[in-house]
C-alpha positions as CSV (number, residue, x, y, z in Angstrom):
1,X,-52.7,76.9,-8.6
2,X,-50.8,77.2,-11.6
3,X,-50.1,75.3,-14.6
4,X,-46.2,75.7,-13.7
5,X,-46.5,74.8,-9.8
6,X,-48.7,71.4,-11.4
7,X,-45.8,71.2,-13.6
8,X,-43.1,71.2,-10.8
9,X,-45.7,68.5,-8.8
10,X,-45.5,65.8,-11.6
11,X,-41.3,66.0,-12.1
12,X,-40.8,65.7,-7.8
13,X,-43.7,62.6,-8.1
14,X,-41.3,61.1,-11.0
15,X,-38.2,61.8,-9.1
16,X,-39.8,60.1,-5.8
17,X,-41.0,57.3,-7.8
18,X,-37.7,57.0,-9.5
19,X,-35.7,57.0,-6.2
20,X,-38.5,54.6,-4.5
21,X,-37.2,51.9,-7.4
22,X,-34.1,52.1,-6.7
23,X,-34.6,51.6,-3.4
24,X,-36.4,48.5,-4.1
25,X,-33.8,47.2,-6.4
26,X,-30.6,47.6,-3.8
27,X,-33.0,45.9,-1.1
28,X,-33.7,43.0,-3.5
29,X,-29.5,42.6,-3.7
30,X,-29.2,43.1,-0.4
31,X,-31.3,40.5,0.2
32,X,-29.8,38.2,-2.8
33,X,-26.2,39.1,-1.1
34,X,-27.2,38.0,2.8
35,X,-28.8,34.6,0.7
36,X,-25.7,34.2,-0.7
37,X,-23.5,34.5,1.9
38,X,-25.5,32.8,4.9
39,X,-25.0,29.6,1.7
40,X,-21.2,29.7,2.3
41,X,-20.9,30.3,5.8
42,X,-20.1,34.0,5.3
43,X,-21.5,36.6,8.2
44,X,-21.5,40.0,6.7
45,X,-20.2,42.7,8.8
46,X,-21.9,46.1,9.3
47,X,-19.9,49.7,8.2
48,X,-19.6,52.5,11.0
49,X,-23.1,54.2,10.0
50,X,-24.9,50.5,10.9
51,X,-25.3,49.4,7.0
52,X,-24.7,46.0,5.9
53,X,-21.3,46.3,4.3
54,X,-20.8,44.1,1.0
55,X,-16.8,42.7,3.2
56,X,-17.5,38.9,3.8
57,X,-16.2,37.5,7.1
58,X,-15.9,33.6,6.9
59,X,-17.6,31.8,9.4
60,X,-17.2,28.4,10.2
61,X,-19.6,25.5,8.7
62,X,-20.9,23.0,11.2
63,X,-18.4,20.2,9.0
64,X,-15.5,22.4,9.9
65,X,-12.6,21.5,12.1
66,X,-13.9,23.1,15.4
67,X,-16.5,20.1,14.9
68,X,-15.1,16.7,17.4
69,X,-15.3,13.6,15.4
70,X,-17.4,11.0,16.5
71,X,-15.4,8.6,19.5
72,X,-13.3,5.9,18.6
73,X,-15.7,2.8,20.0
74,X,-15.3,0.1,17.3
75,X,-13.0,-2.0,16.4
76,X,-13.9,-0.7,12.9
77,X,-13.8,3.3,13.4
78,X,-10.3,2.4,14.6
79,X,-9.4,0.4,11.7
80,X,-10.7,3.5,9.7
81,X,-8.1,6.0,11.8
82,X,-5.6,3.6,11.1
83,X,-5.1,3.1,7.4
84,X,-6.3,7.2,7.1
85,X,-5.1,9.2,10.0
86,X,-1.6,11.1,8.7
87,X,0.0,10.0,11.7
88,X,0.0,6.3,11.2
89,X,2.8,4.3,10.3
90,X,0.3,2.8,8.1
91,X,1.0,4.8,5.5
92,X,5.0,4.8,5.7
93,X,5.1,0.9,4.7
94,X,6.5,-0.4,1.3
95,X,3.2,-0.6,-1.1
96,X,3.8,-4.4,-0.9
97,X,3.8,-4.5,2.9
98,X,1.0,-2.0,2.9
99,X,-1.2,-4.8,0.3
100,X,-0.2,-7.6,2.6
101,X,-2.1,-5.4,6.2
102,X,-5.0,-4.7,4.0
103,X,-6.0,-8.2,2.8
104,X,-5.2,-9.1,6.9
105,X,-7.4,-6.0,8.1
106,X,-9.8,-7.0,5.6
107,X,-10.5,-10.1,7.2
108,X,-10.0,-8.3,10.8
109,X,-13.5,-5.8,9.5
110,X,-15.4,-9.1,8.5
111,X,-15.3,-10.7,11.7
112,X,-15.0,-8.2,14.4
113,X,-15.4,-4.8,12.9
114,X,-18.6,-4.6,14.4
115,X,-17.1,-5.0,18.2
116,X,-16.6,-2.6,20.2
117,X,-12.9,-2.2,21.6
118,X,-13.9,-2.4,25.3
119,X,-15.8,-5.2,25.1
120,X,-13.2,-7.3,23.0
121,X,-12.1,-10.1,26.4
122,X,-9.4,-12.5,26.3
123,X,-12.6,-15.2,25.8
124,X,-13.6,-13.0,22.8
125,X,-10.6,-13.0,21.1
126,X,-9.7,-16.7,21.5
127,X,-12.8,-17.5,19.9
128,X,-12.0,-15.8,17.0
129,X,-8.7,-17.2,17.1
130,X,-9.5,-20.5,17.0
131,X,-11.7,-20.0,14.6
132,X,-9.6,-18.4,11.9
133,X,-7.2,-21.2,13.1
134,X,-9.7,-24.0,11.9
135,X,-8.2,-26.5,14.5
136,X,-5.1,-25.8,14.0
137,X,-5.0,-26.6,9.6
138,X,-4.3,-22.5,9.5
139,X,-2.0,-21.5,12.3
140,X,-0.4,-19.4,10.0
141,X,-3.5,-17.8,9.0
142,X,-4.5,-17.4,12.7
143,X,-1.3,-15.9,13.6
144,X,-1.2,-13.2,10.8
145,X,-4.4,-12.0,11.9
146,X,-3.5,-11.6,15.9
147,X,-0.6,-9.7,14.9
148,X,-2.3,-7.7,12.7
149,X,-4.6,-7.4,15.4
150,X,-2.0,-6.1,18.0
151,X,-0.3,-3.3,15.5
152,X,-3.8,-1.9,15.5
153,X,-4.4,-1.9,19.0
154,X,-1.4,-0.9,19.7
155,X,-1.9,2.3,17.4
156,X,-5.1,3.2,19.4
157,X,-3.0,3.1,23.0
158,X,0.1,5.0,21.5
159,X,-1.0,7.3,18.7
160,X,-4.4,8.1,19.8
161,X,-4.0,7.3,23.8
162,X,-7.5,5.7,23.7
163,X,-7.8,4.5,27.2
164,X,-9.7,1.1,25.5
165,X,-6.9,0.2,23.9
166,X,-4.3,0.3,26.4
167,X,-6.5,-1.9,28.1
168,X,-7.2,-4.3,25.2
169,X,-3.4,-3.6,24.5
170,X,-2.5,-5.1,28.2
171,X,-4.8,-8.4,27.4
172,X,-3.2,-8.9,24.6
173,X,0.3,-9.2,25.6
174,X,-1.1,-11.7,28.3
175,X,-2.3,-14.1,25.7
176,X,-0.5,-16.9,24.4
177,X,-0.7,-17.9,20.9
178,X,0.4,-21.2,19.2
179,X,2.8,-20.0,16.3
180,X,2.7,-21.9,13.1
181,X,5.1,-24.8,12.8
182,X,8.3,-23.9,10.9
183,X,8.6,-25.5,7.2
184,X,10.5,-28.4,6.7
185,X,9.7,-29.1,2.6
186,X,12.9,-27.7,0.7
187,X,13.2,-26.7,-2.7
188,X,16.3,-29.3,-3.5
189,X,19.2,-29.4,-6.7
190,X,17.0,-32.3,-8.0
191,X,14.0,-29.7,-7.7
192,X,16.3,-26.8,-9.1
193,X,18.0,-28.0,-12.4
194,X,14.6,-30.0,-13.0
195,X,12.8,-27.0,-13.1
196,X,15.4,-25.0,-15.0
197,X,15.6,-27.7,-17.7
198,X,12.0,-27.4,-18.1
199,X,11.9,-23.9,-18.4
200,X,14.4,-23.8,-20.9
201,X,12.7,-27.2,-23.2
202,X,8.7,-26.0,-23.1
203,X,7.1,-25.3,-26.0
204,X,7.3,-21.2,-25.5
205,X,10.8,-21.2,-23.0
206,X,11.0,-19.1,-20.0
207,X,14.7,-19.1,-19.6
208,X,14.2,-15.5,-17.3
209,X,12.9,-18.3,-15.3
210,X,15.6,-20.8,-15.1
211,X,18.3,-17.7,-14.5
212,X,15.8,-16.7,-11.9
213,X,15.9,-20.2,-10.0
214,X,19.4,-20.6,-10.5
215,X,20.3,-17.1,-8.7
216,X,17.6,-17.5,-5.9
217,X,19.0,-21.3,-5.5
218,X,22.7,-20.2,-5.7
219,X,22.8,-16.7,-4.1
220,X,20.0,-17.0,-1.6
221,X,17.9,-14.2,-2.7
222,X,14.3,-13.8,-2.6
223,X,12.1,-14.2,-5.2
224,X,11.1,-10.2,-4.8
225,X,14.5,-9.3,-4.7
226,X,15.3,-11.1,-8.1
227,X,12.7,-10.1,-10.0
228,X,11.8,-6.2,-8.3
229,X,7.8,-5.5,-8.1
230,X,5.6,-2.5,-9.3
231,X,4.4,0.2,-7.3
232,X,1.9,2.6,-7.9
233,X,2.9,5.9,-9.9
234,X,2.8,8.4,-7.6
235,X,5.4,6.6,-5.4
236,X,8.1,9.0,-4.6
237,X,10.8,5.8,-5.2
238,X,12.3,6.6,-8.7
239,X,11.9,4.4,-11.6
240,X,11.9,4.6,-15.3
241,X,10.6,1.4,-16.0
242,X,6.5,0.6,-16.1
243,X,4.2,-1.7,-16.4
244,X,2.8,-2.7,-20.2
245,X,-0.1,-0.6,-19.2
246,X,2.0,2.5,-17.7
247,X,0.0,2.1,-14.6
248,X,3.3,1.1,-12.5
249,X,6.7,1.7,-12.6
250,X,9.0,-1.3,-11.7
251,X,11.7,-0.6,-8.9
252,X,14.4,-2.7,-6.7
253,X,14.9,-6.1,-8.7
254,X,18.2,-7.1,-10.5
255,X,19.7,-5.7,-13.4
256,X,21.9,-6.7,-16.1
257,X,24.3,-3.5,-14.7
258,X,24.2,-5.2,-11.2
259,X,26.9,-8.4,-13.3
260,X,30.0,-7.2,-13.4
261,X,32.4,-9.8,-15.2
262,X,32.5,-12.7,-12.6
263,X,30.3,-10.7,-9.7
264,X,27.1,-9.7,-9.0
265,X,25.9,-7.0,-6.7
266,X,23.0,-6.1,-5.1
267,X,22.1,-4.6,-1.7
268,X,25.2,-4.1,-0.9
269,X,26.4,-8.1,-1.1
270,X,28.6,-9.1,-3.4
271,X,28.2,-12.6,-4.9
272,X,30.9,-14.5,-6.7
273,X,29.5,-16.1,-9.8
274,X,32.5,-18.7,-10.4
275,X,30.9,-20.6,-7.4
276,X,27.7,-20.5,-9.1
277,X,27.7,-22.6,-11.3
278,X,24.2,-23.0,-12.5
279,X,23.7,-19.2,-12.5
280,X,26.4,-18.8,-15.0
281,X,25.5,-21.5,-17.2
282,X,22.4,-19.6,-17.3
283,X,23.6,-16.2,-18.0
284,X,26.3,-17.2,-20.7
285,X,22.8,-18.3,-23.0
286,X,21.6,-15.0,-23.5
287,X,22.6,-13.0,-26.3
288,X,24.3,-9.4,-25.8
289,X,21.7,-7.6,-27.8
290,X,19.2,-9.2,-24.5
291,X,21.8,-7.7,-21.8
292,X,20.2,-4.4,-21.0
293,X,17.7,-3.1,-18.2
294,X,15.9,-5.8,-15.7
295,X,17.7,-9.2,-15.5
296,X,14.3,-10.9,-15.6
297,X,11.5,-10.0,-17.9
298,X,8.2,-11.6,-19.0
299,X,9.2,-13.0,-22.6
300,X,5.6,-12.1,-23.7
301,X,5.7,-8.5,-22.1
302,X,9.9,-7.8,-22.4
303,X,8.5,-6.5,-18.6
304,X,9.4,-7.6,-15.6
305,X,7.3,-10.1,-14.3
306,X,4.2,-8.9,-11.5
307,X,5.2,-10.9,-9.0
308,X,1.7,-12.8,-9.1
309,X,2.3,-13.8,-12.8
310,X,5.9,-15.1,-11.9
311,X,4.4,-17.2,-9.2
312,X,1.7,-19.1,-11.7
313,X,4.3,-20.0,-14.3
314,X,6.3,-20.6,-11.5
315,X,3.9,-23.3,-10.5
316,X,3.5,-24.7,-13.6
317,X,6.4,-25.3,-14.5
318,X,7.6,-26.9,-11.1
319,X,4.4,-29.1,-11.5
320,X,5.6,-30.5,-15.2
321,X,9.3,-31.0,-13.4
322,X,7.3,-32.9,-10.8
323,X,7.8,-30.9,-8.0
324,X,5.5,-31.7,-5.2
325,X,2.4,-29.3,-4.7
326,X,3.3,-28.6,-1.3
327,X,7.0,-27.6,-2.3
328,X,7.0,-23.3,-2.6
329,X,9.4,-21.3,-4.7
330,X,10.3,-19.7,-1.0
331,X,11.0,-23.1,0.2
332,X,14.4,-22.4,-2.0
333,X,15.8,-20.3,1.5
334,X,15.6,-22.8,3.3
335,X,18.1,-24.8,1.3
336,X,20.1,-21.5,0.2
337,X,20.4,-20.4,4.2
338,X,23.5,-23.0,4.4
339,X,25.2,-22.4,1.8
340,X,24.5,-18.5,1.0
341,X,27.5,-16.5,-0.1
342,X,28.7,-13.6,1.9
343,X,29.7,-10.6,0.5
344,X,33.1,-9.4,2.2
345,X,33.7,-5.8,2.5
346,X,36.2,-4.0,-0.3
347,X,36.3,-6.7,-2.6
348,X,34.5,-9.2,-4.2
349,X,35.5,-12.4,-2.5
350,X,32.7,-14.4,-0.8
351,X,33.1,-16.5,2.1
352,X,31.4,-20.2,2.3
């Protein structure tokens, strides 16, 4: 044999061996390819000659929609669809209404979370009942939580059709409940202009305070409606007034702009302020440069007032005017509701 024919030998063995390499590489990414796909879900689909083509198909992961969720058994996995499922009303409540279900449906998870909606008998429930009760010292307690209790259940028969809940549903309607007994105390003018005068005489005044009282006293409004509340940022209510930490923006209460000469406006009642006596005397001590933005602010902050820090001081200060304990700012309704103003329509009159 030749030296050339050895020749031609060695360069189609370093071609071969060349070409068996590459091979080996595009198997090891072919292989590093399927890896990665089959690690998101990805089936790869073969070309016309059979080949694996490189084109990704997604595929389904076992937590994927097509996946049932687990059954509704619990009065705690209904709880959970509740306050989550996009389809609740749960989440088209005012963020203070919203607050005021969760501390009840907290409660609601402690006690019975763990039972499961089919078992839940008329027995069952009275016994928790009478135990959130406490013989009858929290009726009002006791009643919150049962019709908390009911708006659930009633979600899991309407909303979800969950046969266990129309049943539950159907006992509960049966059942009587004791409601709590209406409130006599009342917030009286002794009361009032006591607690005005010592807002206005302590050591570091409050008079947002006294104004407050007068207006809820003299107008009938609520305490919320007088002094607004904060609600989270990305509320879609506009506001361009927050918190001191900028972690809520203040919305609905009074404003300077709602006075207008001898009115005041809000929710669409007009109020007359020269049969408010108190209110006036109230508003005529605060100085121009002070008549901008909300009618009541913190003095410390120059924020509205959280609604929690308005009751405290509140409270303090009706306990150094010797208000009784068991007399509540609210307890101001109950004398207002006879003597509330009436806004007429088209002008600013107000009927007795």
């Amino acid at each position: 044999m030749s030296d050339n024919r050895f020749k031609d030998l060695d360069a189609e063995e370093t071609r071969l061996r060349e070409r068996l390499a590459e091979l080996e590489r595009l198997r090891a990414r072919r292989a590093q390819v399927l890896k990665d796909a089959a690690e998101v879900g990805l089936k790869l689909m073969p070309d016309d000659d059979g080949s694996t083509a490189t084109t990704a198909q997604p595929q389904p992961s076992p937590s994927a929609s097509n996946v049932p969720p687990p059954p509704i058994e619990t009065m705690g996995a209904l709880i959970d669809d509740y306050l989550d499922n996009p389809a609740s009303t749960f989440r088209n409540l005012r963020f203070s209404t919203r607050m005021g279900y969760q501390r009840n449906i907290k409660r609601i998870v402690a006690d019975l979370g763990h039972e499961k909606i089919r078992e839940l008998t008329a027995k069952k429930i009275q016994t928790y009942y009478d135990r959130w009760s406490k013989g009858g010292k929290k009726l009002a307690l006791s009643h919150a939580l049962i019709t908390m209790l009911r708006i659930i259940v009633g979600y899991g028969a309407n909303t979800l059709e969950l046969q266990d809940c129309r049943l539950l549903a159907t006992t509960l309607h049966g059942m009587m409940f004791s409601p709590p007994k209406p409130r006599k105390e009342q917030l009286t003018i002794v009361h009032v202009v006591g607690i005005i005068r010592r807002a206005r005489e302590m050591k570091r005044p409050r008079p947002s305070i006294a104004l407050a009282q007068a207006i809820q006293f003299e107008c009938g409004l609520r305490q919320k409606e007088v002094i607004g509340e904060y609600l989270p940022m990305d509320d879609p209510e506009p506001s361009s007034i927050f918190s001191p930490d900028n972690t809520m923006k203040w919305v609905r209460g009074l404003r300077w702009s709602d006075i207008n000469g001898t009115t005041l406006t809000y929710g669409g009642r007009t109020f007359d302020l020269t049969k408010c006596p108190l209110t006036t005397t109230e508003l005529d001590r605060f100085p121009d440069h002070e008549r901008d933005g909300p009618l009541i602010k913190n003095e410390k902050t120059g924020k509205p007032y959280e609604g929690w820090q308005f009751r405290r001081i509140w409270r303090d200060i009706a306990d150094e005017a010797g208000v009784p304990k068991k007399v509540w700012n609210t307890d101001v309704l109950t004398q207002a509701k006879a003597r509330r103003f009436r806004a007429t329509e088209g002008d600013a009159s107000v009927a007795r």
